[in-house]
Structure formats: C-alpha cells, structure tokens
C-alpha positions as CSV (number, residue, x, y, z in Angstrom):
1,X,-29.6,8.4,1.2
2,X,-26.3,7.4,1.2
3,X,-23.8,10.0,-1.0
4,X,-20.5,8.8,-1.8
5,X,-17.9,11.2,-3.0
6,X,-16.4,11.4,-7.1
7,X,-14.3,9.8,-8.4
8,X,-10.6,11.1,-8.3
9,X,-7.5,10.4,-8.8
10,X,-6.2,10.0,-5.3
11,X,-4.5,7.5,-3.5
12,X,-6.7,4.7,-2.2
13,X,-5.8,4.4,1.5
14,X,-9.7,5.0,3.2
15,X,-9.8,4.3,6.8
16,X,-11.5,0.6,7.5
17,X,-13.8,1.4,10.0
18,X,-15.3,4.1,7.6
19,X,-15.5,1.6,4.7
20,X,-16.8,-1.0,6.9
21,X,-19.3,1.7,8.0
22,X,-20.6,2.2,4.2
23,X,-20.6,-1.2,3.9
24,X,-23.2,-2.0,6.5
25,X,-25.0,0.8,6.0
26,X,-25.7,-0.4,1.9
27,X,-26.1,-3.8,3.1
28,X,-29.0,-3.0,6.4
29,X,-30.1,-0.7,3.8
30,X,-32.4,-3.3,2.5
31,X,-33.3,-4.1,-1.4
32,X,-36.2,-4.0,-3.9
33,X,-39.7,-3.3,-2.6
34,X,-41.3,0.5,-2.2
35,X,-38.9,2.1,0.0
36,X,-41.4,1.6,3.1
37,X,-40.2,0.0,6.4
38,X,-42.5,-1.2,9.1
39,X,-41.2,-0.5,12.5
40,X,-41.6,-3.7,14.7
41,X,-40.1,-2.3,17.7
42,X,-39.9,1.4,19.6
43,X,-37.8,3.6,17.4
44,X,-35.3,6.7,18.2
45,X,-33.7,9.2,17.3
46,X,-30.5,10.3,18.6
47,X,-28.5,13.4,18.3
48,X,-25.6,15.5,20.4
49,X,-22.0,16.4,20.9
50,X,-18.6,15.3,21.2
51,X,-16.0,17.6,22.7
52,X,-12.7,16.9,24.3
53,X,-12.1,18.4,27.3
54,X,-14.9,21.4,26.3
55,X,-13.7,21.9,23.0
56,X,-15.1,20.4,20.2
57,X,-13.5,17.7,17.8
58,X,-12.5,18.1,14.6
59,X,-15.3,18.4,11.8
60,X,-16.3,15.2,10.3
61,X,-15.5,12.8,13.1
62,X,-17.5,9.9,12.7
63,X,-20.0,8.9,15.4
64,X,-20.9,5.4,15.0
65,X,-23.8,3.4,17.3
66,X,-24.2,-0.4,17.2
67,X,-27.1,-2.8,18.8
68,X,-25.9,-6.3,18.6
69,X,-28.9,-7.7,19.8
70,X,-31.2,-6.0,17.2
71,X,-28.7,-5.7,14.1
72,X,-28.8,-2.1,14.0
73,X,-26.0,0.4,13.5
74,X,-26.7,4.0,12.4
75,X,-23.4,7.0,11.8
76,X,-23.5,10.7,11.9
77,X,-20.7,13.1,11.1
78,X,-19.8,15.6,13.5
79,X,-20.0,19.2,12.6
80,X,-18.3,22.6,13.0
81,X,-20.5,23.2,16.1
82,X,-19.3,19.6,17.5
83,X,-23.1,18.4,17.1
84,X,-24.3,14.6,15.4
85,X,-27.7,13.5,14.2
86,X,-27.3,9.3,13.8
87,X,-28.7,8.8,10.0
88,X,-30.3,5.0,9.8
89,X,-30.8,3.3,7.3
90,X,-34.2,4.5,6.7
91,X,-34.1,7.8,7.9
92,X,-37.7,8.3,8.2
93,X,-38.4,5.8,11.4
94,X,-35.0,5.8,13.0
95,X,-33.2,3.1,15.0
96,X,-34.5,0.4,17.3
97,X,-34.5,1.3,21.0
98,X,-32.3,-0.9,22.5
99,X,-28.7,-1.3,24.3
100,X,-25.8,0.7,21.8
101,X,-22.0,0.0,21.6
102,X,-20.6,3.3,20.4
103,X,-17.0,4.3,18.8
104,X,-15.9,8.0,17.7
105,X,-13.4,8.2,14.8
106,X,-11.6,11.2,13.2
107,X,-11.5,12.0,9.5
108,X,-8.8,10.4,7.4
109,X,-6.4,13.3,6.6
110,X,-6.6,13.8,2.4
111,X,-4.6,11.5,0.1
112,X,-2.4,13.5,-2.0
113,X,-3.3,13.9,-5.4
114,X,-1.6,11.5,-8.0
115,X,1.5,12.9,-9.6
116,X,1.5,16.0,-7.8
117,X,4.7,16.7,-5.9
118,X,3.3,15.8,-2.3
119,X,2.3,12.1,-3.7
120,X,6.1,11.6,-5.5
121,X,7.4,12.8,-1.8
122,X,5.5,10.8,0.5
123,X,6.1,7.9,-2.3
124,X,10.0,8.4,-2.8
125,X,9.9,8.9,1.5
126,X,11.0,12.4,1.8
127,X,7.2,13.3,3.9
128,X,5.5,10.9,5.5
129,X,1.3,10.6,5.1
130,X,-0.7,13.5,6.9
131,X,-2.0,12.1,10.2
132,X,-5.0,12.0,12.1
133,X,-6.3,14.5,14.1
134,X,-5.5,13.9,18.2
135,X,-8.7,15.2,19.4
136,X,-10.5,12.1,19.3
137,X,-8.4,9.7,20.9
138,X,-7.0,6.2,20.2
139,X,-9.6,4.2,22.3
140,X,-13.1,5.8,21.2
141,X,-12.1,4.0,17.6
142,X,-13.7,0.7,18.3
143,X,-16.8,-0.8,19.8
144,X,-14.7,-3.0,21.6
145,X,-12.2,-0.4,23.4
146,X,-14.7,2.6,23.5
147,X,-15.9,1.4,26.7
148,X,-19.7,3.6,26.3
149,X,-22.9,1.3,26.1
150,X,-25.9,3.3,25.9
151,X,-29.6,2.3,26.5
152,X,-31.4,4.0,24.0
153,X,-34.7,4.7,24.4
154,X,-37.7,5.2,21.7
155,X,-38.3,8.6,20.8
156,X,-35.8,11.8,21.3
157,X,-32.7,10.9,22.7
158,X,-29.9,13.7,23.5
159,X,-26.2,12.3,23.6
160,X,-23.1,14.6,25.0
161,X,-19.9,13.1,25.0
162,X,-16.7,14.8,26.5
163,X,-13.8,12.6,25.3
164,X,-11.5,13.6,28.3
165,X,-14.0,13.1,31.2
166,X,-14.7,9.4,29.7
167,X,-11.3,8.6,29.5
168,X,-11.3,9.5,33.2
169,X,-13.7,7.1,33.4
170,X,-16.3,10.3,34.3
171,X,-19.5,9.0,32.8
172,X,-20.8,12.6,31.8
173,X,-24.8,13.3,33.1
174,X,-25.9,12.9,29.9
175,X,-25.0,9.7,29.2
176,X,-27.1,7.2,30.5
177,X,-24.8,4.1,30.8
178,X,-26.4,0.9,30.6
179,X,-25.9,-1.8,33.7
C-alpha cells in the first residue's frame, strides 16, 4: 500500500521522477474489484544493493525498474544497509518476468519550512536550496541514460549494483545484462 507523507507546510518543489513514480504506481494500481490479481505471466521478485564504489548510497535512493513490453514498473527505497526490495503494485504476486530498464535516483534534500528563516533566505537569495546527494550520479536518473537492462526472471532475483564499476562500463557479476 502506497503511504504518502502529511500534509505540511513546506515548499512544493518534489522531484518529477518521484511524482511521476507515484503516479504510475496509483494508476497500474488498478480500481474497484476484491483486491485479487491473477498472474498471466511468470512473476518475480527482486531485491539487492546499490553502492558506489563499495560504499553504500544515501538512504532513500529510489530504485526504479520498468518493462515496456509488459507495462510494468515497480520502486523500492534504498536503506541504511544500501539494500532494495521492488514493491509492485500488488505486492503479493510481484512483477512480470521480463526485460527491465532501470534508473537510481537520490532523495530530494528537505524543503524548508514556510516562514522559517532558511525559507525567507533561500527566497530573498542569501542560501541557495539544499542539493542532492552525489553518491548516485547524474546518469543512473533516467531509463533512458542509465544504460542497465536487466532480464528478469520469475521467481527470486538478487540485483547488486556498484554505481562506479557501471559507469566504467564494468557490468558487475550480478547483473545479468540483457542482449
């Protein structure tokens, strides 16, 4: 189930892959009928890690996978440990095996609070808005510039990505990159 955060008064200015993210998500998320989805193809599951260069990226990068062919795009956060579980839309028979584009994307920094002293700063121009963190770099944040395709296959699948060693154009062991 999909949890979004509380109201508050902070300054819009969300991130529009992430919005776009919760947008697909609602909408693949189906509507009406009992909650039960028939699989009609092989479903996964997919979990693992993204590090950069060994170390692990910031807590709450986004981890997104997308299957063109099949319609299907599932996220997962990345925590303290560096790990991701993909959440689909219904979570209890996972994604479509099948060929994945994926992108990585950091957490948008915090938007100061309305009318405290950091928002009349960054508003009047003395500070400039928090960036994003550099551990996950520019070219993981689209499908498009990413450069990983995955075959994914039905049941477990177990995905390690090391940000530095695929912008080396290393393709890591774990990752089984599609022809």
């Amino acid at each position: 189930m999909l949890r979004l955060p509380a109201p508050s008064r902070r300054v819009a200015g969300a991130n529009f892959i992430s919005l776009l993210v919760v947008a697909i998500a609602l909408a693949s998320s189906g509507c009406g009928g009992d909650g039960e989805s028939k699989p009609t193809d092989p479903q996964a599951k997919v979990s693992g890690t993204v590090t950069n260069n060994g170390a692990n990226v910031t807590t709450g990068s986004t981890v997104v996978f997308f299957c063109s062919e099949k319609n299907a795009m599932a996220a997962g956060l990345v925590d303290s440990l560096g790990k991701f579980t993909l959440n689909p839309s219904v979570g209890s028979i996972g994604i479509p095996a099948g060929r994945y584009q994926v992108m990585i994307n950091p957490p948008n920094p915090p938007a100061p609070v309305i009318g405290s002293q950091e928002y009349q700063d960054l508003m009047s121009g003395k500070s400039k808005a928090p960036e994003r963190a550099k551990d996950v770099p520019h070219a993981f944040g689209a499908f498009e510039t990413s450069g990983i395709v995955l075959e994914v296959a039905a049941g477990d699948n177990k995905f390690d990505f090391d940000l530095a060693k695929l912008l080396k154009g290393a393709s890591g062991e774990p990752i089984k990159k599609a022809p």
